[in-house]
C-alpha positions as CSV (number, residue, x, y, z in Angstrom):
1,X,-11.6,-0.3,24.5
2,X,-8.6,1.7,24.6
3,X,-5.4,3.5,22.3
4,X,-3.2,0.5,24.1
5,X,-5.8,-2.1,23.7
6,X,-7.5,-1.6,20.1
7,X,-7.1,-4.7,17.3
8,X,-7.5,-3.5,13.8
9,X,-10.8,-4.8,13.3
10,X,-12.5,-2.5,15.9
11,X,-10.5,0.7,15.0
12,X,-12.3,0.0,11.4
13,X,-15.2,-0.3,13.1
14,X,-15.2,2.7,15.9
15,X,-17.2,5.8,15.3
16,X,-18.7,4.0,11.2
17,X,-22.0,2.9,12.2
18,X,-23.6,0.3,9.5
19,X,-20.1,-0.6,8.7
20,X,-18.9,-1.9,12.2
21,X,-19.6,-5.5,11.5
22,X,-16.8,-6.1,9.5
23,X,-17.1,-9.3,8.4
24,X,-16.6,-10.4,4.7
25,X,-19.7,-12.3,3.2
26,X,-19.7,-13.8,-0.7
27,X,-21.6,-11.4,-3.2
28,X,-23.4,-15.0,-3.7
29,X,-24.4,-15.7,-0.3
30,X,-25.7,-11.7,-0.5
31,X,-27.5,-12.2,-3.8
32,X,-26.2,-9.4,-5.3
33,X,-26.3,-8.8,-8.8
34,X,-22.2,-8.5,-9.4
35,X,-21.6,-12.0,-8.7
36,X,-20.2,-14.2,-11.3
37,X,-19.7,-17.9,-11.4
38,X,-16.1,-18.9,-12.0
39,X,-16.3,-19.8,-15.4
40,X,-17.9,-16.0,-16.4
41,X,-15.6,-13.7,-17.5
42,X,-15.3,-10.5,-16.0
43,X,-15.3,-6.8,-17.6
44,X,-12.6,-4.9,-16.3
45,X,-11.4,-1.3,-16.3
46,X,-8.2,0.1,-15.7
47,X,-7.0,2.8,-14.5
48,X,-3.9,4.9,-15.0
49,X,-2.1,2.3,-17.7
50,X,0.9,3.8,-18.5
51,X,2.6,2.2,-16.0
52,X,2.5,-0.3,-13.3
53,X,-1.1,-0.5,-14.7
54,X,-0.2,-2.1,-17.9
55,X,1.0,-4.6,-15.8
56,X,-2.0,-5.6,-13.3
57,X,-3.7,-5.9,-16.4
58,X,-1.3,-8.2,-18.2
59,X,-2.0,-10.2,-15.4
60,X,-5.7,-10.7,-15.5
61,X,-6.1,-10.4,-19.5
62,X,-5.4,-13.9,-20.4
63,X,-9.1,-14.8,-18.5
64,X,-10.9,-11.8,-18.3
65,X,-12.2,-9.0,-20.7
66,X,-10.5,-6.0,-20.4
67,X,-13.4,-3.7,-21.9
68,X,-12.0,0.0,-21.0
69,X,-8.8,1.9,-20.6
70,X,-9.0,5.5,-18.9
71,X,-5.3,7.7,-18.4
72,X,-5.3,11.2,-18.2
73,X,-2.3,11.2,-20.6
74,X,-3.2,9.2,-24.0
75,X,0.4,9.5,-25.0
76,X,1.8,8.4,-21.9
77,X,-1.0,5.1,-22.4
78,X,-0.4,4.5,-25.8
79,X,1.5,1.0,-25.5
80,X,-1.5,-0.3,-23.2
81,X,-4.1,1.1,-25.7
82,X,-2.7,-0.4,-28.7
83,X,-2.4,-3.7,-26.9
84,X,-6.2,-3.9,-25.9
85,X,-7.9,-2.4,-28.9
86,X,-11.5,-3.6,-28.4
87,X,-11.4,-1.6,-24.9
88,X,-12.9,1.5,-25.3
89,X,-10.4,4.8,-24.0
90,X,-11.4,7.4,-21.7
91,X,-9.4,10.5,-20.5
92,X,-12.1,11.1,-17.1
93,X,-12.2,8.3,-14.8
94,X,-15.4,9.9,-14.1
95,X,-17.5,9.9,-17.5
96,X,-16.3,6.0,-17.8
97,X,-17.9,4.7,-14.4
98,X,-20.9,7.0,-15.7
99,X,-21.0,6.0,-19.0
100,X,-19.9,2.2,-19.7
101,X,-22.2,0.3,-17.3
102,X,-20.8,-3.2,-18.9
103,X,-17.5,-3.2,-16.3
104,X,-18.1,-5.1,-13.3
105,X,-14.2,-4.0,-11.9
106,X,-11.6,-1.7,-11.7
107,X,-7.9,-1.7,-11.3
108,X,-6.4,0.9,-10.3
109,X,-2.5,2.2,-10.3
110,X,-2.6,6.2,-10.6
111,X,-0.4,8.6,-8.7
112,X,-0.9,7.9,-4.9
113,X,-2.9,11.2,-4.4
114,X,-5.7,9.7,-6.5
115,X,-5.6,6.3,-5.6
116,X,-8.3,7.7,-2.4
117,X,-10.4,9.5,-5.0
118,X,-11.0,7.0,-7.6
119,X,-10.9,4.2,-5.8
120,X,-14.0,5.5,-3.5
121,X,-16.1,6.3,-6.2
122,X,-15.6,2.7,-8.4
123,X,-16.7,1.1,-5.1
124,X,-19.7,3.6,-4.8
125,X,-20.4,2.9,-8.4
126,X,-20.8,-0.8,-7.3
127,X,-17.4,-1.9,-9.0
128,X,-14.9,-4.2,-7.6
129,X,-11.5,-2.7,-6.8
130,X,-7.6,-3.3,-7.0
131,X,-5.6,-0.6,-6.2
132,X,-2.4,0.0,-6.2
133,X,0.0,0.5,-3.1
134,X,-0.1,2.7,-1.0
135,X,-3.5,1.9,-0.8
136,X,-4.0,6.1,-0.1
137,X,-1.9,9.4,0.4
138,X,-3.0,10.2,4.2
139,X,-4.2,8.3,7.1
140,X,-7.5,9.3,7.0
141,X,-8.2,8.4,3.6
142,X,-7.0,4.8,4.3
143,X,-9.7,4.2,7.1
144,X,-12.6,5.9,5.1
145,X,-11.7,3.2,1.9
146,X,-11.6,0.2,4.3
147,X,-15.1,1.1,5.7
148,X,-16.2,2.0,2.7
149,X,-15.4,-1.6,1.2
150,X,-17.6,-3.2,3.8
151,X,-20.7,-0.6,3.6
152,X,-20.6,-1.4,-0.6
153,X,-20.1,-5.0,0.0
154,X,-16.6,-5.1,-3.3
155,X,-14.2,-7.4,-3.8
156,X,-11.0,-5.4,-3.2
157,X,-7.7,-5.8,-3.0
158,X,-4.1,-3.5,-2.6
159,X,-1.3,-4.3,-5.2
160,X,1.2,-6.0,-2.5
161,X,2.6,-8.9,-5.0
162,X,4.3,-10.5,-1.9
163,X,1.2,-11.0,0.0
164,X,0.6,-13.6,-2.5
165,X,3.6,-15.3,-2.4
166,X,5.5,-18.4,-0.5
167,X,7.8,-16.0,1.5
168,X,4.9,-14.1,2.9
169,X,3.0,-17.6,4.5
170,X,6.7,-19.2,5.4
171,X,7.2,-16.0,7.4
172,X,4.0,-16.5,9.2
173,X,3.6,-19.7,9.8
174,X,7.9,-20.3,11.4
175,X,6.9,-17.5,13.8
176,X,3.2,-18.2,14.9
177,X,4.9,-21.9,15.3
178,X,7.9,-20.5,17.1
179,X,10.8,-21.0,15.6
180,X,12.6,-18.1,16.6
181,X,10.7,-17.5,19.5
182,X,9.4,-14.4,21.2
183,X,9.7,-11.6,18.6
184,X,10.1,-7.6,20.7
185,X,11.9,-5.8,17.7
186,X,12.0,-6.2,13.9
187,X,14.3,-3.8,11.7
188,X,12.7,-3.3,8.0
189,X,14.2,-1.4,5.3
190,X,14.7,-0.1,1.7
191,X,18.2,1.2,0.9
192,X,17.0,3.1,-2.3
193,X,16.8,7.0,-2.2
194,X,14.9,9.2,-4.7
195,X,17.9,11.6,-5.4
196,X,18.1,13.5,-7.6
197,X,14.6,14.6,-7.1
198,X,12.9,14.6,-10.3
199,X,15.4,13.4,-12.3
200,X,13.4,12.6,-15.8
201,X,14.8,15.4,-17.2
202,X,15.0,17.9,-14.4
203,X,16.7,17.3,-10.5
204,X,16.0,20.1,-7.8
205,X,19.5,19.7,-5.5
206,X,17.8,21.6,-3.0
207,X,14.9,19.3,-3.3
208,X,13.0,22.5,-3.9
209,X,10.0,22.1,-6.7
210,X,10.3,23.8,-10.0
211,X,9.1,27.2,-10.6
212,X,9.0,27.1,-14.8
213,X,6.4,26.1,-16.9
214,X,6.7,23.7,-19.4
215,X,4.0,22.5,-22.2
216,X,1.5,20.4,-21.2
217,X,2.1,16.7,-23.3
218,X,-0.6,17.0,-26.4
219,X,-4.3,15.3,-25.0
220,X,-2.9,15.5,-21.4
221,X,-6.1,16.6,-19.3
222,X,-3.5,18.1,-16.0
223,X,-6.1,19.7,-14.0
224,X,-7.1,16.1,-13.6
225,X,-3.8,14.6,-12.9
226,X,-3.6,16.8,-10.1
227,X,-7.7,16.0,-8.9
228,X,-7.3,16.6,-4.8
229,X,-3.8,18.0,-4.6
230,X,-2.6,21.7,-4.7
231,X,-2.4,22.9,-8.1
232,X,0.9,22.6,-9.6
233,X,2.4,23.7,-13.4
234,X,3.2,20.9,-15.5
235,X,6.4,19.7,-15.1
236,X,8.3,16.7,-16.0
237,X,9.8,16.6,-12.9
238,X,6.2,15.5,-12.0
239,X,5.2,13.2,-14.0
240,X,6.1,10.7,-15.4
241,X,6.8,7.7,-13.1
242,X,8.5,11.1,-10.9
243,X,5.4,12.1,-8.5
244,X,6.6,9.8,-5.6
245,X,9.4,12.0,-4.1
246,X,6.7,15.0,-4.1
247,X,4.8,15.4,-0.7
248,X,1.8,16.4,-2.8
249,X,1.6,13.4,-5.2
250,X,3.9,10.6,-3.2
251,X,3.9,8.7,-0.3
252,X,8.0,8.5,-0.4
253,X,9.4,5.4,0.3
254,X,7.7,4.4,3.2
255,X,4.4,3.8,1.0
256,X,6.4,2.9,-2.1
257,X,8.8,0.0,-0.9
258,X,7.4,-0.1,3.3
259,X,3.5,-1.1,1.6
260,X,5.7,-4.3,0.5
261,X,8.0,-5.0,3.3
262,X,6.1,-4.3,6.3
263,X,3.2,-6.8,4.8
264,X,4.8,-9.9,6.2
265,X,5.5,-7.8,9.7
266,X,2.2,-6.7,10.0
267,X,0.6,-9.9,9.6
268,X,2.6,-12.3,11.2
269,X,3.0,-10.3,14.4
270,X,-1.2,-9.4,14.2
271,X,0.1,-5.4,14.8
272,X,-2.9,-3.7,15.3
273,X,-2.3,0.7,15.5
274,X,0.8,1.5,16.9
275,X,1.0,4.1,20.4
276,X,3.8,6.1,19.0
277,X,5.5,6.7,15.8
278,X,9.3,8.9,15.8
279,X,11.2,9.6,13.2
280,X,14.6,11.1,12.1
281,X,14.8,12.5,8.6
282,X,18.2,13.9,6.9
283,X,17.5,15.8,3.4
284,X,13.5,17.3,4.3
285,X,12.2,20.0,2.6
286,X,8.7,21.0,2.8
287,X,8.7,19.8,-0.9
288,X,10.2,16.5,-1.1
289,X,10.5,13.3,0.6
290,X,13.8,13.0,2.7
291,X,17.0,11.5,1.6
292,X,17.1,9.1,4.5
293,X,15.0,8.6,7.3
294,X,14.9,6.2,10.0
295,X,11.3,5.9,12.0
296,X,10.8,3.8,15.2
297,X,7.0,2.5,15.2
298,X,6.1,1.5,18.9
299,X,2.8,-1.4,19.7
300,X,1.4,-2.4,22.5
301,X,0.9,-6.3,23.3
302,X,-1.8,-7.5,21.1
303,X,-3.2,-11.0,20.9
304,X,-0.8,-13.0,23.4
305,X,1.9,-11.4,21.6
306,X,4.5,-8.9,23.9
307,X,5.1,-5.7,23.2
308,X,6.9,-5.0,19.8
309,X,9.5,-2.2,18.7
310,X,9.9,-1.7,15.0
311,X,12.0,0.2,13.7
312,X,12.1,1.4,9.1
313,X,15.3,3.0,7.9
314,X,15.1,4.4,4.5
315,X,18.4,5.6,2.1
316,X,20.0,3.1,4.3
317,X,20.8,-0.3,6.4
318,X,20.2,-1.8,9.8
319,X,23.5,-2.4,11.6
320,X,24.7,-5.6,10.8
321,X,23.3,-8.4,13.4
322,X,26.3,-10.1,15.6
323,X,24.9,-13.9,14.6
324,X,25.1,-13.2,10.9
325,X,28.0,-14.7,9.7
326,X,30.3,-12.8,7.4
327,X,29.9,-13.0,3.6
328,X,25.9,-13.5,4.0
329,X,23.9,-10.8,2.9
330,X,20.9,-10.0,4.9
331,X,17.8,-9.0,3.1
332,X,18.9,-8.1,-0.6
333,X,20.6,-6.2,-2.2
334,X,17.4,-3.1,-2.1
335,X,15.5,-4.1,1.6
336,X,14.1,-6.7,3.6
337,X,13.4,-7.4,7.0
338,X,14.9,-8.9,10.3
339,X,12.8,-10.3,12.7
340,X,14.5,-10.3,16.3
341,X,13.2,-13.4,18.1
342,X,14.8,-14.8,21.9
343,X,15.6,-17.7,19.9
344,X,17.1,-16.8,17.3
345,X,16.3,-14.0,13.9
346,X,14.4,-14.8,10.4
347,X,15.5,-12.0,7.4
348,X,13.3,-12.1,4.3
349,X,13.3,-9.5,1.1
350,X,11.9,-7.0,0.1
351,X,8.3,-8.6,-0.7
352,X,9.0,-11.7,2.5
353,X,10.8,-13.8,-0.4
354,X,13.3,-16.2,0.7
355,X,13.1,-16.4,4.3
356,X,15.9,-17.6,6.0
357,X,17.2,-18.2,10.0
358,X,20.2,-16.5,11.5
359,X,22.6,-17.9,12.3
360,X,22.8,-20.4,9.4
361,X,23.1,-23.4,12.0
362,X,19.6,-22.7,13.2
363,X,18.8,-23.4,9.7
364,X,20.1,-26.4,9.4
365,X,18.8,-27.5,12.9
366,X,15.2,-26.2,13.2
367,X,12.2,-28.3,13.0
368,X,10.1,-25.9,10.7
369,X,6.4,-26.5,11.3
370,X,3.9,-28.0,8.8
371,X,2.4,-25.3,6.0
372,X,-1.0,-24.6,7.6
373,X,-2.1,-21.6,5.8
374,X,-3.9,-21.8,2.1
375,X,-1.5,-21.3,-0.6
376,X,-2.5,-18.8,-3.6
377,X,-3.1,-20.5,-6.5
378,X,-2.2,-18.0,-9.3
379,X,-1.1,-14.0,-9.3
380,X,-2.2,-11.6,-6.7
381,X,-4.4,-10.1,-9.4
382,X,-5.8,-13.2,-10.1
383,X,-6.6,-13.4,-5.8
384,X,-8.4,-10.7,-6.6
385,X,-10.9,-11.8,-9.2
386,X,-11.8,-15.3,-7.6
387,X,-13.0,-12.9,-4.7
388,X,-15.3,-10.8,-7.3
389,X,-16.5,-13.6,-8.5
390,X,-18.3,-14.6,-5.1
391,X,-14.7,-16.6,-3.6
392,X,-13.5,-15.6,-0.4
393,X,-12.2,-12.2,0.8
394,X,-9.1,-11.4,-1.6
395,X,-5.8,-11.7,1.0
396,X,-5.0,-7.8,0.9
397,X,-8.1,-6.7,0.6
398,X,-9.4,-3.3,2.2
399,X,-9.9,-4.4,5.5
400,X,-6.6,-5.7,5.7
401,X,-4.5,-3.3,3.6
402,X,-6.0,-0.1,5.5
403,X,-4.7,-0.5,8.3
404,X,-1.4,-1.1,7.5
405,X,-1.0,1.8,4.9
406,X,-2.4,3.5,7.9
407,X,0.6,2.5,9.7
408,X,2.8,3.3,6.7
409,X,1.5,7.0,6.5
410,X,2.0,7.7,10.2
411,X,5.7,7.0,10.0
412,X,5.5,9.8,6.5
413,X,2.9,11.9,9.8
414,X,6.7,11.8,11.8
415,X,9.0,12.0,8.9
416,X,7.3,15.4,7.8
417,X,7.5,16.8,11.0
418,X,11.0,14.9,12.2
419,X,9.3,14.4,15.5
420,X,7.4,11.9,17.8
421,X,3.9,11.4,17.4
422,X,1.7,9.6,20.4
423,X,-1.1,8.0,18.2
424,X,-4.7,8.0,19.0
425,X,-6.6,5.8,16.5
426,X,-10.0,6.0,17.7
427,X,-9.9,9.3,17.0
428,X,-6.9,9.9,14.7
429,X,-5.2,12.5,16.3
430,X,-1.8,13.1,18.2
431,X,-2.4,14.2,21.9
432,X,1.0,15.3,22.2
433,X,1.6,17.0,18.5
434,X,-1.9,18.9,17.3
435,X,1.0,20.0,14.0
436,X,0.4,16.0,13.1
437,X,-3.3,16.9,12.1
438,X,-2.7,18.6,9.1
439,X,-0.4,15.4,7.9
440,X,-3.2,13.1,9.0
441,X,-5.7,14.1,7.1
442,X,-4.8,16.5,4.1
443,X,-6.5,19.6,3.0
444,X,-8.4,18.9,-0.2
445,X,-8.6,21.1,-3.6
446,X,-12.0,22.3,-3.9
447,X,-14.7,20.0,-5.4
448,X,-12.5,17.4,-4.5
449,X,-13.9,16.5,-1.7
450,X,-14.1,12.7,-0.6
């Protein structure tokens, strides 16, 4: 088993011991004591509600008990807390999984460099876990999450909405059937750009983080906002809803929109760890996320498939494909994909919505194969809680979703250090780049240890 030869499953599996056999078994079949029948409700938790949060939870409230809230900032919460006011609030993540022993789950959708943190400790805690995309802030957290799914035996899943939806199983099923034939190269892409940096209420045109201080919000608990990362004054250019163009809080773009896009990629070409990762970044600062970037991920054949070439631009476009005919749009208007087959291309959106053949007359002409794969009855979220309640393995869950947020995060490995990376995922370093091993696994604050 070799760097050119690995699948995802045994990369998971190399070097963890008890949790090398990787397959997913229902908490049922188990017998252990987290199982629910269908028709039982579960008690969940969320975490970090101010945002994105408020909206996981939306999802799942109409069938489920939502019996705890925990933010750091109650003010910043409020709207969530008022909605649910049976649920009991907590400020420490910590004291609730200690403390309330009636939730059975947790979802997740803190800032990035948390998502690790809290995520590992519901699961040791014997909760059930959603989190948020990215699934983690560096590569290494993302394989120690997806092994430790498997040793604790959770239901877990990554916030990837498209994963769920048609697009994503269209996308899949046209190219495993061959429609456009042989796929070497795929272009993927989010147009948007952070800049300013920090712009609620403060922009850095230098991309250069603040120096001032400003009041901490009234009930905000910051030393535990910030949990693993350096310590930073408050600062609205922070938080909130600003932490993703930080390097310290954010995964940039490539784990905010490439979690989404690269999905459909990742599982309909079967891309196991890539051999090298390059990127070029405009707009860097040891601060912030770039501008732009553009980052060329190389594989090695996997699974009958050839070798494959893919290639993320960032604060900007693809060039514009020969066969697409003027006036048609590729993607939308933020991202999307373009798969590059000998026969012809498929260009989905942003989350593998609306899939569609270039040029148009291979449209019209192809005969599309027969929908094979099982269709997801309900919301992501909603995935998610048949699988805690003793269904089968949620679509994104841990052992899927690591892997590719791995892939994600070595393309931010190569955007920090606007360089080439060879990859070596057995033992997660760079042979030919030792500066990548910093970016690989960060440095943790003390007592923050994972």
């Amino acid at each position: 088993m070799n760097g050119n030869r690995m699948t995802r499953r045994s990369v998971l599996a190399a070097g963890s011991g008890a949790v090398a056999a990787f397959t997913i078994v229902p908490a049922h079949v188990l017998g252990l004591p987290k199982y629910k029948a269908p028709s039982e409700k579960l008690n969940i938790a969320g975490i970090g509600v101010g945002g994105m949060g408020a909206g996981n939870l939306n999802a799942v409230a109409g069938s489920e008990n939502i019996v705890a809230l925990c933010d750091v900032d109650p003010g910043n919460a409020a709207r969530t807390v008022k909605r649910y006011p049976a649920a009991k609030f907590w400020t420490d993540y910590r004291k609730m999984l200690e403390g309330q022993k009636d939730i059975d789950a947790v979802i997740i959708a803190t800032p990035d460099h948390t998502h690790a943190t809290i995520s590992m400790a519901a699961m040791q805690a014997g909760k059930h876990v959603y989190t948020q995309k990215p699934l983690t802030h560096d590569v290494w957290e993302s394989r120690m999450l997806a092994q430790a799914a498997a040793k604790y035996k959770v239901a877990t899943q990554m916030g990837i909405q498209g994963h769920s939806m048609e697009g994503h199983r269209l996308i899949r099923e046209w190219i495993e059937g061959g429609v456009i034939g042989e796929v070497r190269e795929v272009d993927a892409w989010c147009s948007l750009t952070y800049y300013p940096w920090g712009h609620a209420g403060w922009s850095s045109r230098w991309g250069e983080r603040p120096k001032e201080k400003m009041p901490t919000p009234d009930g905000m608990d910051w030393d535990l906002w910030i949990g693993p990362a350096p310590m930073r004054e408050f600062h609205r250019a922070y938080h909130p809803a600003t932490w993703r163009c930080w390097w310290d809080f954010g995964c940039g773009m490539m784990g905010d929109r490439g979690a989404h896009t690269l999905d459909a990629v990742f599982a309909a070409l079967k891309l196991c760890p890539p051999t090298s990762v390059e990127a070029t970044s405009c707009g860097n600062t040891p601060d912030v996320h770039p501008l732009s970037a553009i980052v060329t991920f190389r594989f090695p054949a996997r699974e009958g498939l050839p070798p494959l070439k893919l290639t993320w631009y960032e604060g900007t476009r693809p060039p514009r494909p020969e066969q697409l005919e003027d006036g048609r749009q590729m993607g939308n208007r933020e991202g999307g994909a373009l798969f590059k087959g000998s026969k012809g291309m498929l260009a989905a959106g942003v989350y593998g919505e609306s899939p569609r053949l270039i040029p148009e007359q291979l449209m019209k002409e192809a005969k599309l194969p027969p929908k094979t794969l099982e269709r997801i009855k309900g919301s992501h979220e909603m995935n998610w809680v048949a699988a805690c309640k003793g269904g089968p393995a949620a679509g994104a869950d841990f052992a899927y979703s690591g892997p590719l947020t791995e892939v994600c995060l070595l393309g931010n490995v190569a955007k920090r250090l606007d360089a080439r990376i060879e990859w070596d995922p057995v033992n997660m370093k760079s042979p030919n780049l030792p500066a990548a091993d910093e970016w690989i696994r960060r440095p943790r604050r003390k007592g923050w240890e994972l």
